[in-house]
C-alpha positions in Angstrom: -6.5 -30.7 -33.0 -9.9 -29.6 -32.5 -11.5 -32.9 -33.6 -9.4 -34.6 -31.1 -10.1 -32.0 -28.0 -14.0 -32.7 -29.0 -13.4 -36.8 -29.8 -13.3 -38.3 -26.5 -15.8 -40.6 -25.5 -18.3 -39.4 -23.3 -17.3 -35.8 -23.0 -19.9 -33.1 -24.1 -19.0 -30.0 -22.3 -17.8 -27.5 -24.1 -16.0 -25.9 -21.0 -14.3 -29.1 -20.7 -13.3 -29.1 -24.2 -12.1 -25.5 -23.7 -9.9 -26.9 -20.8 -8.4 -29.8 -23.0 -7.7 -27.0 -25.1 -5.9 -25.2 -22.6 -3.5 -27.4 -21.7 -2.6 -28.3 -25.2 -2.5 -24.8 -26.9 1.4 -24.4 -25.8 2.6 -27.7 -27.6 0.9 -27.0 -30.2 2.7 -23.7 -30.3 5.9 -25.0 -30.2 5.4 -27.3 -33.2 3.9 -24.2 -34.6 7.6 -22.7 -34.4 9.0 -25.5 -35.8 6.6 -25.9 -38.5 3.9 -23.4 -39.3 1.8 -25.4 -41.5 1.0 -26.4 -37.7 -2.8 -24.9 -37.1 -3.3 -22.8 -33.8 -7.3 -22.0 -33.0 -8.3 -19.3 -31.3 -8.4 -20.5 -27.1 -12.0 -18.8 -26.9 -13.0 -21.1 -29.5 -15.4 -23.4 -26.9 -15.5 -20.5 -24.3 -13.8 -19.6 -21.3 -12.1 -22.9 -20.0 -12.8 -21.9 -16.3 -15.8 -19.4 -14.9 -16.2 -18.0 -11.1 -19.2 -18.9 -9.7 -21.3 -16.0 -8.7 -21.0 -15.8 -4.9 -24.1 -16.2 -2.5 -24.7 -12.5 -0.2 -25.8 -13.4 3.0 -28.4 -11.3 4.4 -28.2 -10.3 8.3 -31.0 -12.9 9.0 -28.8 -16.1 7.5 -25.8 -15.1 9.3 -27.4 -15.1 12.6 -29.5 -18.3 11.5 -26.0 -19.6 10.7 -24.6 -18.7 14.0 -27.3 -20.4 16.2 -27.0 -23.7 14.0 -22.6 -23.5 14.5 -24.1 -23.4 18.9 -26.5 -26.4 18.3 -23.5 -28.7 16.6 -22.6 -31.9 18.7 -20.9 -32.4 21.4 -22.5 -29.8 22.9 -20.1 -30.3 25.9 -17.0 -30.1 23.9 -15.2 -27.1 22.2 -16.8 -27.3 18.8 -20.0 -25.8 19.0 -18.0 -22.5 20.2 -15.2 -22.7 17.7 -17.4 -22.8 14.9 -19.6 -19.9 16.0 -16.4 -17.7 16.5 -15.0 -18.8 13.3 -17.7 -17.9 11.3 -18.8 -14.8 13.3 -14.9 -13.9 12.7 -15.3 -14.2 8.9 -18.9 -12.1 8.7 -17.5 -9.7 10.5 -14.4 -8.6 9.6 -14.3 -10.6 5.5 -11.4 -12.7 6.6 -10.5 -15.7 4.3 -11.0 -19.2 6.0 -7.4 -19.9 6.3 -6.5 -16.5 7.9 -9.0 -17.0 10.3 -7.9 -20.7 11.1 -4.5 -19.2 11.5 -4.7 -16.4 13.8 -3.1 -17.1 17.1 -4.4 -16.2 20.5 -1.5 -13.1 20.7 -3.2 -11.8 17.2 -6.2 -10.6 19.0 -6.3 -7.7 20.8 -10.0 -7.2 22.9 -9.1 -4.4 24.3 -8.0 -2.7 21.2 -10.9 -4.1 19.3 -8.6 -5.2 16.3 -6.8 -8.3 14.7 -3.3 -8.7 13.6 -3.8 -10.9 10.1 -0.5 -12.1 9.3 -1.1 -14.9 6.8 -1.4 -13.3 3.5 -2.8 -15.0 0.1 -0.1 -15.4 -2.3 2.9 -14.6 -0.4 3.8 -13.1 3.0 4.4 -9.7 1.7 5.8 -7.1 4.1 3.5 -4.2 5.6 4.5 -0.5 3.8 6.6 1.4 6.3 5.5 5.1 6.5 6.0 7.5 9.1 2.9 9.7 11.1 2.9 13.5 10.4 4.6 14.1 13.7 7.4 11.9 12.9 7.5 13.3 9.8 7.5 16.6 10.7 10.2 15.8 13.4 12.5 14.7 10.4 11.8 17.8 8.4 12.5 20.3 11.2 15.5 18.4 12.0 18.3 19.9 9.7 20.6 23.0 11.6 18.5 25.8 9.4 22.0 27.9 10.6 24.1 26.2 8.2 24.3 25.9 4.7 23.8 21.9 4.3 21.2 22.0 7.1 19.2 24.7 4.5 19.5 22.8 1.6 18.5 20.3 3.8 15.5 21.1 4.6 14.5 22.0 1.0 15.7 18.3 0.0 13.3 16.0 2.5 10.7 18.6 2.2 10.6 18.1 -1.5 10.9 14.7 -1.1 8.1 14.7 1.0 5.6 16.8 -1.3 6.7 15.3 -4.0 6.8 11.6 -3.2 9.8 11.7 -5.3 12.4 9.2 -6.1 15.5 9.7 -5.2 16.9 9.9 -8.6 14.4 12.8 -9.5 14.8 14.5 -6.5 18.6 15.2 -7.2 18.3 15.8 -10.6 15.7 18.7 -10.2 17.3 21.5 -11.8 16.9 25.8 -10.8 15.0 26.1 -14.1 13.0 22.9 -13.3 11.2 24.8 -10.8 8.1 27.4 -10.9 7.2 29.6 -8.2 5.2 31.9 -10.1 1.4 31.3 -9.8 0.6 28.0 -8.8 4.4 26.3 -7.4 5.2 23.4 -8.8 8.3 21.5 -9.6 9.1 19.4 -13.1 10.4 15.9 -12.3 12.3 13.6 -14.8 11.3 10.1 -13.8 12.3 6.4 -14.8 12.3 5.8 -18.8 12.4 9.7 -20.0 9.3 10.1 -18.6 8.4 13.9 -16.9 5.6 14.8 -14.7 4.8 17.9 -13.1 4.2 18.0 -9.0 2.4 20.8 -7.4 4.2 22.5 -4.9 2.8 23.5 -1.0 3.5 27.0 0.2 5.3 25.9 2.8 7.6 23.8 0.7 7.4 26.8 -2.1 8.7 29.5 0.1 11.6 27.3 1.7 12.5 26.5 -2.2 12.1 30.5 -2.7 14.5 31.3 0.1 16.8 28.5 -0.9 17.2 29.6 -4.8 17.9 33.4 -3.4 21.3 32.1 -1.6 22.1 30.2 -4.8 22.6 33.3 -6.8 20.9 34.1 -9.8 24.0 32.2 -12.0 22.6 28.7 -10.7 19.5 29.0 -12.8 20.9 26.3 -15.0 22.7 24.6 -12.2 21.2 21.5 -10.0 18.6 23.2 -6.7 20.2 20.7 -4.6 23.9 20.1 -5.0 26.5 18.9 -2.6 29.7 21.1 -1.4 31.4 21.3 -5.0 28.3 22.5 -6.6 28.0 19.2 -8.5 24.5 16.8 -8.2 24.2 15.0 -4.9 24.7 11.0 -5.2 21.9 8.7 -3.7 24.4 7.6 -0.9 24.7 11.8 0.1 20.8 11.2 0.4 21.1 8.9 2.3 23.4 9.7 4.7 22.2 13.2 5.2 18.6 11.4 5.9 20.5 9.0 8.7 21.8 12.6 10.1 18.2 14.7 10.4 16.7 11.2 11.8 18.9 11.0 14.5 18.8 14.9 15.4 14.5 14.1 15.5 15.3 11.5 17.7 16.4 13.3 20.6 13.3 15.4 20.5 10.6 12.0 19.4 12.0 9.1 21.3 9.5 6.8 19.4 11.5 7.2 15.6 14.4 5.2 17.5 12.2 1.7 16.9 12.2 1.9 12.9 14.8 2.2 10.0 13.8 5.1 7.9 15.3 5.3 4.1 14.5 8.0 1.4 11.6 5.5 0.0 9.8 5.6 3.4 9.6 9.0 2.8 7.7 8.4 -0.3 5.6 6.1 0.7 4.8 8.4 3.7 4.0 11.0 0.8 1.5 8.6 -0.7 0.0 6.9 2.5 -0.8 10.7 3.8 -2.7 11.5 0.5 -4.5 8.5 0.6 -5.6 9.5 4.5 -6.5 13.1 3.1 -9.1 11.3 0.7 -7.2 11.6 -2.4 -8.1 9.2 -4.6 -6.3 6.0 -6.1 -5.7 7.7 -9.7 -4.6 11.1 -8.5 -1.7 9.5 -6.0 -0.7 7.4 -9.0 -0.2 10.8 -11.3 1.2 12.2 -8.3 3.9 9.3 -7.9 4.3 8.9 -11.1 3.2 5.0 -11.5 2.2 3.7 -14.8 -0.1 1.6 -13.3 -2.6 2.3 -11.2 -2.3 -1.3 -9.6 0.8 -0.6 -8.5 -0.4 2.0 -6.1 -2.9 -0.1 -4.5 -0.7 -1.5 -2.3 -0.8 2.3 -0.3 -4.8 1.0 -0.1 -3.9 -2.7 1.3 -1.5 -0.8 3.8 -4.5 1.5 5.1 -3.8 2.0 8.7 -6.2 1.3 11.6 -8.2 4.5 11.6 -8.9 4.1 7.9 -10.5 1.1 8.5 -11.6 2.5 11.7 -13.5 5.1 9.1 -14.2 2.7 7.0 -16.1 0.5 9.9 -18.5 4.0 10.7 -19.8 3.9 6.9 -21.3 0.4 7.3 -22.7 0.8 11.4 -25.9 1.3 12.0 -27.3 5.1 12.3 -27.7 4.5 15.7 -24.7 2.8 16.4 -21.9 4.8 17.7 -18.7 4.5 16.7 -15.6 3.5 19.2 -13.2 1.4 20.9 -14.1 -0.6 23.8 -13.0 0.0 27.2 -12.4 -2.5 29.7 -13.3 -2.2 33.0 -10.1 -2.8 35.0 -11.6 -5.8 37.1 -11.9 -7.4 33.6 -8.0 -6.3 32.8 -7.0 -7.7 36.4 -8.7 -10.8 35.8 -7.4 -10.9 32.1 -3.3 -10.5 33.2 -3.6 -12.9 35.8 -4.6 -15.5 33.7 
């Protein structure tokens, strides 16, 4: 096999004899299956089949060299010269891949605003992360009827929920016992595949968990901290529903919650999204959520909402340069809606 890959005729690169090898390495093992007499080399045998170019940083002084060349192009009395000065200042500015920027439509760019909406994605057209703002959030929590017994528990359930960034699943199966309010609060969760973290707890959501195991009685210490009527574990639909209930109570007080759909993950990725806005880092919300991966939380980090970036804008300006959103005059916004 390897005498063939390095046998043709005029080829003397070993990183195309590492690519020849790459596309015949999964016949090969197939006949390996059927035969194991069948040799199989190693695939870094001639190197890595394909290697990333290191990319060229442009300095300040080439971009705006680059700029004034995209003005000079011919026609100079057609559209050209300008498209390709915007495009190009587009993609130094804000790091936009060529074909986002050669999709973005006129109703993606708001001047007034100062900010773009990219909606052509590498890969696939993946779906923004829904998460709610601490006042809606708060809205939701302060919802439940703190007079009643369900409202009570309540409260205790989306509060957790919200601390703990929680699913679902571990949120109803916390236990009394599960639960420690002496010293530092903090609540033991059983996640997917047997696997148990341990959340810390805020005072806040500590002394409404406090108040909550006092009505219980001290024989539910081996009992579930959030049952339904019958004392037995609450069902994910019971979650649900009682979420659909406490969002339309915060609606009549925060008109603005009546444009979204909010389910019990929302709520978690409100958890993590908040976190990642307090300047908790990547690793810490992954622990805190409970992901195996850390790459699976980065998608709270591609979901970062205007004033991270916003933030993230201030690190690279200028000392000088002050940092804010521009206001038009309102000539410019008369002549702007009448066109």
């Amino acid at each position: 096999m390897v005498a063939w890959v390095r046998g043709r005729r005029g080829t003397r690169c070993q990183r195309a004899w590492a690519r020849r090898l790459e596309v015949l390495r999964p016949f090969v093992e197939h006949e390996r299956g059927l035969d194991p007499r069948n040799e199989l080399p190693a695939s870094s045998i001639f190197g890595k089949a394909h290697q990333r170019r290191t990319p060229h940083i442009y300095t300040d002084q080439e971009i705006v060299a680059l700029l004034k060349a995209a003005r000079r192009l011919q026609p100079q009395h057609s559209i050209r010269p300008a498209t390709y000065e915007t495009m190009l200042g587009l993609i130094a500015a804000t790091g936009l891949r060529i074909s986002e920027a050669l999709k973005l439509r006129c109703g993606d760019v708001d001047i007034a605003g100062r900010c773009l909406t990219v909606r052509m994605m590498k890969r696939a057209d993946r779906p923004l992360i829904g998460f709610l703002t601490r006042a809606k959030i708060q809205a939701v929590l302060n919802a439940p009827d703190d007079a009643t017994w369900a409202g009570r528990r309540d409260r205790v359930l989306f509060s957790l929920m919200y601390n703990t960034g929680a699913r679902v699943t571990e949120i109803i199966g916390i236990r009394c016992c599960d639960v420690v309010l002496e010293g530092q609060p903090a609540v033991h969760l059983h996640g997917k595949g047997r696997k148990q973290r341990c959340v810390p707890l805020w005072r806040p959501t500590a002394a409404l968990v406090r108040r909550w195991q006092r009505s219980l009685g001290a024989t539910a210490q081996d009992g579930f901290l959030l049952p339904n009527r019958a004392g037995a574990r609450m069902t994910r639909a019971n979650v649900t529903q009682r979420l659909d209930l406490a969002v339309a109570a915060a609606r009549r007080h925060l008109p603005s919650l009546a444009d979204r759909s909010i389910s019990p993950h929302v709520l978690r990725h409100t958890t993590a999204m908040h976190l990642l806005q307090s300047g908790v880092d990547i690793t810490v919300i992954a622990l805190w959520l409970g992901h195996e991966d850390t790459a699976t939380t980065h998608m709270y980090v591609e979901a970062a909402d205007l004033s991270m970036k916003e933030q993230a804008l201030g690190k690279l300006q200028p000392h000088e340069a002050r940092l804010g959103r521009y206001r038009p005059p309102d000539h410019l916004m008369r002549l702007l809606e009448g066109l």
